[in-house]
Structures are given as structure tokens and as C-alpha cells.
C-alpha positions in Angstrom: 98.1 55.6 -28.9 98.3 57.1 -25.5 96.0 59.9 -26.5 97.9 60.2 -29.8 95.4 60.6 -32.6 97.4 59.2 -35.8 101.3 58.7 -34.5 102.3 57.8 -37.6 101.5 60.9 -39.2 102.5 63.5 -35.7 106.4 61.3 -36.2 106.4 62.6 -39.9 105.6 65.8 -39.5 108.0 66.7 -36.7 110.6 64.7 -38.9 109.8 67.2 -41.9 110.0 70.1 -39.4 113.2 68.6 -38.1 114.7 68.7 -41.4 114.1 72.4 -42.3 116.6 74.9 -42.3 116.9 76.6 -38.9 119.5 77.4 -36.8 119.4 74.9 -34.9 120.7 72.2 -37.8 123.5 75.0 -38.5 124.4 74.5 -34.9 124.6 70.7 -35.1 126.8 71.1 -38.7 129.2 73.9 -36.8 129.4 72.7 -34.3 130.4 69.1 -35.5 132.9 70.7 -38.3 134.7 72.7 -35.3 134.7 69.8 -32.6 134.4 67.0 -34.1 131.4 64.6 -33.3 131.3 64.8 -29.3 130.9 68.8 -30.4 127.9 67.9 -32.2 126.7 65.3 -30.6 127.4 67.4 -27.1 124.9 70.0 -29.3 122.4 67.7 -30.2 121.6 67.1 -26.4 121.6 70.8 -26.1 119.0 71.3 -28.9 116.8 68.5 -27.0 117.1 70.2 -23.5 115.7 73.2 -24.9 113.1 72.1 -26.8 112.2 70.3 -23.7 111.9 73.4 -21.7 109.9 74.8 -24.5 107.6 72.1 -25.1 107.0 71.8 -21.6 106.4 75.6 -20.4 103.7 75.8 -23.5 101.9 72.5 -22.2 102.0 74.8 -19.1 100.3 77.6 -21.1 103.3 79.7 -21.4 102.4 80.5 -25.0 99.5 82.4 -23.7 100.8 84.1 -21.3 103.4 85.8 -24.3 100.4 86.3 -26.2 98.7 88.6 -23.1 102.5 90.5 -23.1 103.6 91.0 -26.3 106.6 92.9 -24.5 107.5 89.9 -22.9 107.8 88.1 -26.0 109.6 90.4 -27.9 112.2 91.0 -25.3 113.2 87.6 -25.7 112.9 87.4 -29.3 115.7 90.4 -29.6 118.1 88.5 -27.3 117.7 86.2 -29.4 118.3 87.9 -32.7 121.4 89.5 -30.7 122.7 86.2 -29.9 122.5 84.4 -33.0 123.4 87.9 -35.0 127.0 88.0 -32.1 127.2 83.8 -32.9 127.5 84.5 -36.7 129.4 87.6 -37.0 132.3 85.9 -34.8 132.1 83.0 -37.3 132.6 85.9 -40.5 135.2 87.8 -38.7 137.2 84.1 -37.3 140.8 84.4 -39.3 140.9 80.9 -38.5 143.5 79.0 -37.2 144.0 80.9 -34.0 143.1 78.2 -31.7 142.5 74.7 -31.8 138.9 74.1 -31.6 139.3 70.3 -31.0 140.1 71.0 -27.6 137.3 73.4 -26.6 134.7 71.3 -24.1 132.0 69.5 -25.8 129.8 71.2 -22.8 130.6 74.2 -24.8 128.3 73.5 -27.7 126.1 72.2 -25.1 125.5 75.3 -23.7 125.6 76.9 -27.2 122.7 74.9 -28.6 120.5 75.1 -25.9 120.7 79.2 -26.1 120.0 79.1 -29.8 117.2 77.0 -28.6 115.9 78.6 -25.5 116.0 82.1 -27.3 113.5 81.3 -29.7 110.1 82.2 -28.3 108.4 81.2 -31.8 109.2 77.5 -30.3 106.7 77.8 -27.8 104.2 79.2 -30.1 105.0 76.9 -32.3 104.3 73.3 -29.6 101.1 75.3 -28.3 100.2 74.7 -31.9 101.6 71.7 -33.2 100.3 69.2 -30.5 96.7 69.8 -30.4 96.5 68.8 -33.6 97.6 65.1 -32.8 95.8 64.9 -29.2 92.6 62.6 -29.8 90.4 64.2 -26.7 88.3 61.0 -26.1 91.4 58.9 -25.1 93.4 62.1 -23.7 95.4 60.9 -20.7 96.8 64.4 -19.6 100.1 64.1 -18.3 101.2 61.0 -20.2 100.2 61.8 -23.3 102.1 65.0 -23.5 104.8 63.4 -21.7 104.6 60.6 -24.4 104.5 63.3 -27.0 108.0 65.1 -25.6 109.7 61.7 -25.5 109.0 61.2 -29.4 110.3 64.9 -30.0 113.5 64.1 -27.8 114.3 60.5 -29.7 113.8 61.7 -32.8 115.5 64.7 -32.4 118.4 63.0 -31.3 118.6 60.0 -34.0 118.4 63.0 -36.6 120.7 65.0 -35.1 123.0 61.4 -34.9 122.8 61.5 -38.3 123.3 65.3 -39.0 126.2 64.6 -36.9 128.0 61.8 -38.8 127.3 63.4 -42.3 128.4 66.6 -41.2 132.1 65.0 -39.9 132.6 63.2 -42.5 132.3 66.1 -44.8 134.1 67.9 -42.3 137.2 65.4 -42.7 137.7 66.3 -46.0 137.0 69.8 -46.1 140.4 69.8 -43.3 142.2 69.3 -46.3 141.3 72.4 -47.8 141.8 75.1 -45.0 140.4 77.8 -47.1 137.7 76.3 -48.4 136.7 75.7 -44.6 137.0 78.9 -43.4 135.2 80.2 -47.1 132.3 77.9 -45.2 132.4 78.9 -41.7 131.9 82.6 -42.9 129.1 81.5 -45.3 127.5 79.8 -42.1 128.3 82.8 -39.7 126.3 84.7 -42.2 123.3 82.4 -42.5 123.1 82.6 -38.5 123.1 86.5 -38.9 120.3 85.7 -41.5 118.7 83.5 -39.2 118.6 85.9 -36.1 117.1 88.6 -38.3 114.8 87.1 -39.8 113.7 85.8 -36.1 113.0 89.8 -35.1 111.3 90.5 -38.2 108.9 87.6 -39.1 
């Protein structure tokens, strides 16, 4: 299918992928239990932007060019871990209840998702990778079969992170209840981000 060898199977391996834990589905469940579903929603969209930009800039052989420099990639790879580490340690430190979060611009977690995203070098390693192994060279068509290939990643990402989204208010709803119990989780998740930007530097 468009240069696609075996769709079926590229759609349910980047669903499998899509459903491992990462930082980017504790951004989608944080961001929807402090904003509500435009938050996460407004998150999503920033999770697809990036790995757009990602996905495109190793089509454009980016991923090499961070293999040639390994400074260059672990430059980036520490802002990351510094970002994600900052991210979580204000969620363990939050005393909660200071402002109203429901307020804050959805564009917020926009822009708070894509730098989880963007700040994860591996990503581009990891597309370099992951396409050529569903890209059927006899029927290649260049362009449009990557282009093809992104617009799969981008709708699925998006109808999982829908659904991240609407699970994770709903839980959310009644979690409200129980202020303590929400900010007992918030902490719990600031320190799996911490865990997450670590374990970015190290592996």
C-alpha cells in the first residue's frame, strides 16, 4: 500500500509502541487530570507536532548526522533529562491548591508536550529505524510513502491519545473528590517524570 510493505502489521506495532509507558502518555494523563480534556487534548496535538518534526528530520537523515556527533546528541539528550527532571520535581514539590489549573491555556500543555517530545533525540533514532522495516523498495514512492507513513503515526496517535484523554478525565472526576489522594498521585507522577528523564541520560 503506497510503498507500505504489510500496513496491517506497521499500524500494530506503532499501536503497541504507543501504548508503552513513556513520558509522553504521563503527559496526556497530567495534563488531562490538571486541565481537564482541552488540557489533554491541547497535549495530544503537541505530542503529534513533535513527533512530526522528528519523523520528518530522520527521513531527512538527521539520525545520522547525531550518529557522526555524538556531542550533538547528547547535548540534547541532557536538556532533555533537565526538562523532564524540572517538569517532575515541580509536580513532587506542588502543595496543591495554590492556583486553579482549569484556567491555565490549553496552548500551555501544548507547548509542554511538544518539548517532552522534541527533547528526546532517541525518537529520531528510533523512526530512522522503525520505518525501513515496513518500506517495500520495489513499490517505494519516496515522498508519499513516507508522507503516508507520518499521516498513520499522526491519526493514530491522536485517536489513542482521544482515548487516553477520556479515560484519564473520567478518573480524574472522581479522584476531585478526594484532594489528597490527587495530589498523593500528582507527586507519584512528578516522580515517574524524574524517573523518566533519567533514565533518558543513562540508557
Amino acid at each position: 500500500m503506497l510503498g507500505v510493505s504489510n500496513y496491517g502489521a506497521f499500524v500494530l506495532a506503532f499501536i503497541l509502541l504507543l501504548i508503552l509507558p513513556g513520558p509522553g502518555n504521563l503527559a496526556l494523563i497530567t495534563s488531562t487530570g490538571r486541565g481537564g480534556i482541552r488540557a489533554g487534548l491541547a497535549a495530544t496535538f503537541g505530542i503529534i507536532l513533535g513527533d512530526q518534526v522528528l519523523l520528518w528530520l530522520a527521513v531527512a537523515g538527521v539520525a545520522a548526522l547525531l550518529k557522526a556527533y555524538p556531542a550533538a546528541f547528547h547535548i540534547v539528550q541532557w536538556l532533555g533529562t533537565a526538562y523532564l527532571v524540572w517538569l517532575g520535581a515541580r509536580m513532587v514539590f506542588s502543595r496543591g491548591g495554590s492556583t486553579n489549573l482549569l484556567n491555565i491555556r490549553p496552548s500551555h500543555f501544548l507547548r509542554q508536550a511538544l518539548s517532552i517530545t522534541l527533547l528526546n533525540p532517541k525518537a529520531i533514532l528510533f523512526y530512522m529505524a522503525f520505518f525501513p522495516l515496513f518500506i517495500d523498495p520495489a513499490h517505494h514512492l519516496g515522498f508519499v510513502t513516507f508522507a503516508f507513513m507520518a499521516l498513520t503515526v499522526a491519526v493514530l496517535t491522536f485517536i489513542y491519545g482521544l482515548l487516553m484523554v477520556l479515560a484519564a478525565h473520567l478518573l480524574a472526576e472522581r479522584l476531585r473528590a478526594s484532594p489528597l489522594v490527587s495530589r498523593l498521585l500528582e507527586k507519584i507522577a512528578g516522580l515517574f517524570l524524574i524517573g523518566f528523564g533519567v533514565k533518558l541520560a543513562s540508557g
